[in-house]
C-alpha atoms as a printed R data frame, in Angstrom:
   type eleno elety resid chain resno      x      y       z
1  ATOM     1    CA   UNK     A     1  0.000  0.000   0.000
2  ATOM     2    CA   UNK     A     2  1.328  3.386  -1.002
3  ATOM     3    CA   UNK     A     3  2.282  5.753   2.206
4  ATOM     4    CA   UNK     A     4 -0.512  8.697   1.872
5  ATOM     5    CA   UNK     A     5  2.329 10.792   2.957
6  ATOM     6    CA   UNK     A     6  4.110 12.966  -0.330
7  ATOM     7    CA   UNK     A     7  7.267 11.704  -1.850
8  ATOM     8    CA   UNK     A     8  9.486 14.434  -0.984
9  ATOM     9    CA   UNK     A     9 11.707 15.804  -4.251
10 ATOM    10    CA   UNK     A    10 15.351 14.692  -3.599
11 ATOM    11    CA   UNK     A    11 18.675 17.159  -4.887
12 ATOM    12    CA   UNK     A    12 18.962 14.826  -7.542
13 ATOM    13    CA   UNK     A    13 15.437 15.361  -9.082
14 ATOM    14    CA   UNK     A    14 16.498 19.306  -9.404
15 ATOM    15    CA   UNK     A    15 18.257 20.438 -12.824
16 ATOM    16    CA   UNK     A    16 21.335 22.437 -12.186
17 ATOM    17    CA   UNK     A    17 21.406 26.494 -12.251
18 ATOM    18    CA   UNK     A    18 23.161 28.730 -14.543
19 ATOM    19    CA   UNK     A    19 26.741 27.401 -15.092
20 ATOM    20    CA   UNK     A    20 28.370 30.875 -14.309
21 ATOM    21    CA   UNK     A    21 26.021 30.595 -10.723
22 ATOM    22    CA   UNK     A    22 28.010 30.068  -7.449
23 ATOM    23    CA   UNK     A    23 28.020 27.087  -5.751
24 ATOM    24    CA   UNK     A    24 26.976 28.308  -2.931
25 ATOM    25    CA   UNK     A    25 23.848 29.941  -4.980
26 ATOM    26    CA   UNK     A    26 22.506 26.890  -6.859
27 ATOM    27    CA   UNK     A    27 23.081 24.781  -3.766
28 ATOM    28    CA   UNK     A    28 20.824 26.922  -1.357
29 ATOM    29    CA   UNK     A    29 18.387 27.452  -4.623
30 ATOM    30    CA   UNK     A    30 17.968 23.590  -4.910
31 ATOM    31    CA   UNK     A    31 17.154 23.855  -1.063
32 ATOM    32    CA   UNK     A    32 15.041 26.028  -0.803
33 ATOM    33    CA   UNK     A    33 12.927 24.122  -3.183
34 ATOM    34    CA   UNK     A    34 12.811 21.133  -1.140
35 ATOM    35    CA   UNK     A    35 11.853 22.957   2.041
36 ATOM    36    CA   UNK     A    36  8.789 24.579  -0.237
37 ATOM    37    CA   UNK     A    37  8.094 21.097  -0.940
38 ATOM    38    CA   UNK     A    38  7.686 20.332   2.689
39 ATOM    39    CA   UNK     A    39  6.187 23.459   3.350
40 ATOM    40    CA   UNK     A    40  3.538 22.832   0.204
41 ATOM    41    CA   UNK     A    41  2.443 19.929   2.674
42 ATOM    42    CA   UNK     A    42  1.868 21.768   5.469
43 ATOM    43    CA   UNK     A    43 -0.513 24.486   3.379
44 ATOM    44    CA   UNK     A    44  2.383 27.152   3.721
45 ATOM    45    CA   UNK     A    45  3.576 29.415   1.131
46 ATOM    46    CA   UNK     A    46  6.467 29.018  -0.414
47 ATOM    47    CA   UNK     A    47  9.636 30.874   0.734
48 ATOM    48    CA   UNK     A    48 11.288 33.197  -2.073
49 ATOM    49    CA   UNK     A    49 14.959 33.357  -3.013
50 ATOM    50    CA   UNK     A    50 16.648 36.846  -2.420
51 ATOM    51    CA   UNK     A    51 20.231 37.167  -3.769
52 ATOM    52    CA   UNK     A    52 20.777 40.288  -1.024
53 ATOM    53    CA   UNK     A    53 20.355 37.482   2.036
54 ATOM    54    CA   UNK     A    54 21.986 35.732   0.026
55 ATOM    55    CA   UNK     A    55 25.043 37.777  -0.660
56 ATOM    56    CA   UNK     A    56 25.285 38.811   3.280
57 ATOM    57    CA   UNK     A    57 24.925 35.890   4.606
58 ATOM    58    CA   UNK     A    58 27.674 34.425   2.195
59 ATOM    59    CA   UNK     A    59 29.762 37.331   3.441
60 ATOM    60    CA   UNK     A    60 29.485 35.976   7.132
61 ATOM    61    CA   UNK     A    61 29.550 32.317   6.482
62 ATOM    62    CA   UNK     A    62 33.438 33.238   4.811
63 ATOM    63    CA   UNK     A    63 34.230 35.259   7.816
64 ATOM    64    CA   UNK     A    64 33.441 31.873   9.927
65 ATOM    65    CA   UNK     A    65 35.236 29.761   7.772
66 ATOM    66    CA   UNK     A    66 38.346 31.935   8.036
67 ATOM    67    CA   UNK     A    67 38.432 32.105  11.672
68 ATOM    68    CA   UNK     A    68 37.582 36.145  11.506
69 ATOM    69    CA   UNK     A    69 34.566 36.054  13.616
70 ATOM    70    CA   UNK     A    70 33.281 33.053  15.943
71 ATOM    71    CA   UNK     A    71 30.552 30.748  14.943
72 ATOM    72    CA   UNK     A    72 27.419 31.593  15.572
73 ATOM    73    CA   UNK     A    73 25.167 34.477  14.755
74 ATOM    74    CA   UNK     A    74 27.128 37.717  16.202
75 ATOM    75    CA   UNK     A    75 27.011 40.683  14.371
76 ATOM    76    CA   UNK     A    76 23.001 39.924  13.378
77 ATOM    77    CA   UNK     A    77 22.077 43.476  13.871
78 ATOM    78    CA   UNK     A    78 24.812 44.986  11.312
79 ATOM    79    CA   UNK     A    79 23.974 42.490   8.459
80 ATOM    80    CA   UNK     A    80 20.612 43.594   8.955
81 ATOM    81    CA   UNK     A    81 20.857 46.917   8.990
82 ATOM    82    CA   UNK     A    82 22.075 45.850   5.349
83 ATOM    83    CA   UNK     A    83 18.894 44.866   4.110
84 ATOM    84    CA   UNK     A    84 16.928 47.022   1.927
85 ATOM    85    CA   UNK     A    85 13.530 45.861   1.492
């Protein structure tokens, strides 16, 4: 018998972005489609990509990575101060 719960999209079922498009871009693209998916299920609307966050938070992730600033979310109220919508 067939579970009456959705078949959840898997990376693989996604085609890949633009070839010129960050990693870090298609990845969190192909993401946020399957958490729409999940949120479909739930009678949610779907979330909407927006490069800005994007850009920012890609900006603080690389400051983790380097070791220029702790990990965690520190510094919140400057990155947001950066958004403009």
């Amino acid at each position: 018998m067939d579970s009456p719960r959705k078949k959840y999209m898997q990376l693989e079922d996604f085609e890949d972005g633009p070839s010129d498009e960050k990693w870090e871009v298609k990845e969190g693209k192909r993401l946020l489609k399957l958490l729409n998916n999940i949120r479909g299920d739930h009678d949610l609307p779907p979330l909407l990509w927006n490069q800005q966050l994007c850009d920012i938070a890609t900006v603080h992730s690389e400051a983790m990575l380097s070791g220029k600033v702790g990990l965690g979310h520190d510094g919140f109220q400057e990155r947001f101060r950066k958004v403009t919508f």
